[in-house]
C-alpha positions as a Markdown table, in Angstrom:
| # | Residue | x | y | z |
|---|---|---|---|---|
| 1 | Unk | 5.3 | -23.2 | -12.5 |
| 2 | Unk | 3.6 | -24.0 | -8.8 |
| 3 | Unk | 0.9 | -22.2 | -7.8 |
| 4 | Unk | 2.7 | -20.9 | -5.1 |
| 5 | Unk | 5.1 | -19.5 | -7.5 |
| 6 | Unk | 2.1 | -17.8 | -10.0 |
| 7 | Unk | 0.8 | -17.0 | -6.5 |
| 8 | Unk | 4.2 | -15.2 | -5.4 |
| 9 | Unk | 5.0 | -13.5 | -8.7 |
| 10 | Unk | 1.2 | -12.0 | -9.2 |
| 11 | Unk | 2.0 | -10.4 | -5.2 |
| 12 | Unk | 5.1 | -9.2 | -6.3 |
| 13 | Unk | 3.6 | -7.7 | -9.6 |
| 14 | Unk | 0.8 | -6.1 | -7.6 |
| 15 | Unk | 3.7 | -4.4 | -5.2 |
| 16 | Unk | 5.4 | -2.7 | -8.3 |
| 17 | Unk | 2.1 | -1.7 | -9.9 |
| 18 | Unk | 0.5 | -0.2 | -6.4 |
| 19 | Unk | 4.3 | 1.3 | -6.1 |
| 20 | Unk | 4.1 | 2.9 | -9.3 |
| 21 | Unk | 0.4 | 4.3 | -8.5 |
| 22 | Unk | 1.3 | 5.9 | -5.5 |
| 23 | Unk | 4.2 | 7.7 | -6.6 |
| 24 | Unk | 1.5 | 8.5 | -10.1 |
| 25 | Unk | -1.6 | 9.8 | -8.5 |
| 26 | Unk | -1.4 | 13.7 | -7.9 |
| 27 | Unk | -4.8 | 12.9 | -5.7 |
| 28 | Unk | -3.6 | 12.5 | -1.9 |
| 29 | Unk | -6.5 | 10.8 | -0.6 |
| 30 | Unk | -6.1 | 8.1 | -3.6 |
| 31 | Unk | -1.9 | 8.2 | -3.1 |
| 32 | Unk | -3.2 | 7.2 | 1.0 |
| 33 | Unk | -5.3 | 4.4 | -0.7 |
| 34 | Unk | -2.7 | 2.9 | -2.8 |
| 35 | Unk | -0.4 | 2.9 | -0.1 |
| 36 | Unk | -2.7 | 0.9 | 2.0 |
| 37 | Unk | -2.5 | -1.3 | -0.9 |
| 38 | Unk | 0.8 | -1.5 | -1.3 |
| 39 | Unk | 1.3 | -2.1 | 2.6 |
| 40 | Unk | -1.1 | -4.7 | 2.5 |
| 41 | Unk | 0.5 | -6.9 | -0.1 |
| 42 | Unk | 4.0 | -6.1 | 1.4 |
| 43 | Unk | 2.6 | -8.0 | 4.4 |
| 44 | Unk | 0.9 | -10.5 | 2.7 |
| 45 | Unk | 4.7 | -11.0 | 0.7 |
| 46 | Unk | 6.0 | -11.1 | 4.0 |
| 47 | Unk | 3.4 | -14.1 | 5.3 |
| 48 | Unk | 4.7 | -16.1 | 2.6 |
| 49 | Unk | 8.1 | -15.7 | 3.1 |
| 50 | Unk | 7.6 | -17.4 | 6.7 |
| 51 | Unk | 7.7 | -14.1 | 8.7 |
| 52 | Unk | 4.2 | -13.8 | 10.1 |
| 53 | Unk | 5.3 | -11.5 | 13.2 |
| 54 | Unk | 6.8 | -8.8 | 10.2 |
| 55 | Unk | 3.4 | -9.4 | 8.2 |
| 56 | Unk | 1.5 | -8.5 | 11.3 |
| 57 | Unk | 3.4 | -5.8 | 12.2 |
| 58 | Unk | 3.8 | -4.2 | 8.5 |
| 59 | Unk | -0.4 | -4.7 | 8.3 |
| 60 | Unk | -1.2 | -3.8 | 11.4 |
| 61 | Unk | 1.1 | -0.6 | 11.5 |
| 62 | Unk | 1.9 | 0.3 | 7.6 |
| 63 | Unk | -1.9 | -1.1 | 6.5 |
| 64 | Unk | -3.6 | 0.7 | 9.0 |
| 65 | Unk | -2.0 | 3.0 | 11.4 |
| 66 | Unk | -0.1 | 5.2 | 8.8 |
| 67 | Unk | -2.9 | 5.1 | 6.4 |
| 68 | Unk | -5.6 | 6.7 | 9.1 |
| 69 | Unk | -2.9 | 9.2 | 9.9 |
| 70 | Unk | -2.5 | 10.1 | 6.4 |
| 71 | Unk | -6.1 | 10.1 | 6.1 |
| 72 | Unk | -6.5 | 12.3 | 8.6 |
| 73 | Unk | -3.7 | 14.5 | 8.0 |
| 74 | Unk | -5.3 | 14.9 | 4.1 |
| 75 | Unk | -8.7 | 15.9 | 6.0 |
| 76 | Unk | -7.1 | 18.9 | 8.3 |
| 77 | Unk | -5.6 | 20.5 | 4.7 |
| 78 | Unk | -7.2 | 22.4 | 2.5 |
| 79 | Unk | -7.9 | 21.6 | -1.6 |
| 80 | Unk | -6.4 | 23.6 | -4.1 |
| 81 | Unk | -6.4 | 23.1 | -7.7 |
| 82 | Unk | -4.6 | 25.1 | -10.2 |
| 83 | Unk | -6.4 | 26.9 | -12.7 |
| 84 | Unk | -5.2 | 25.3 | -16.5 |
């Protein structure tokens, strides 16, 4: 195996694992995180696929637009825990 193959298949195992966390976490502010995660590889995947103007886009807006607005959107709501 290449090391751009390892390389490719350890990107593609970290999207299914920071896929996985997101939909895991009952925490919003660490679901956010993972996201971010998971954006950021999905561009990455993307860069070595040859399509650098989808990676930028997809880290510049997925990465980091979406996340602050999530981030910020988690801030304006209040925390409520149930009672076990």
């Amino acid at each position: 195996m290449t090391p751009f193959l390892l390389l490719q298949a350890l990107i593609l195992l970290g999207l299914i694992i920071t896929g996985a966390l997101v939909v895991a976490f009952k925490d919003l502010l660490a679901a956010a995180i993972a996201f971010a995660a998971f954006s950021l590889l999905l561009a990455i995947e993307f860069y070595i696929l040859q399509a650098p103007d989808v990676a930028i886009a997809e880290a510049g807006i997925g990465a980091g637009l979406t996340t602050a607005i999530f981030i910020i959107a988690i801030r304006g709501t209040k925390r409520f825990e149930e009672k076990e």
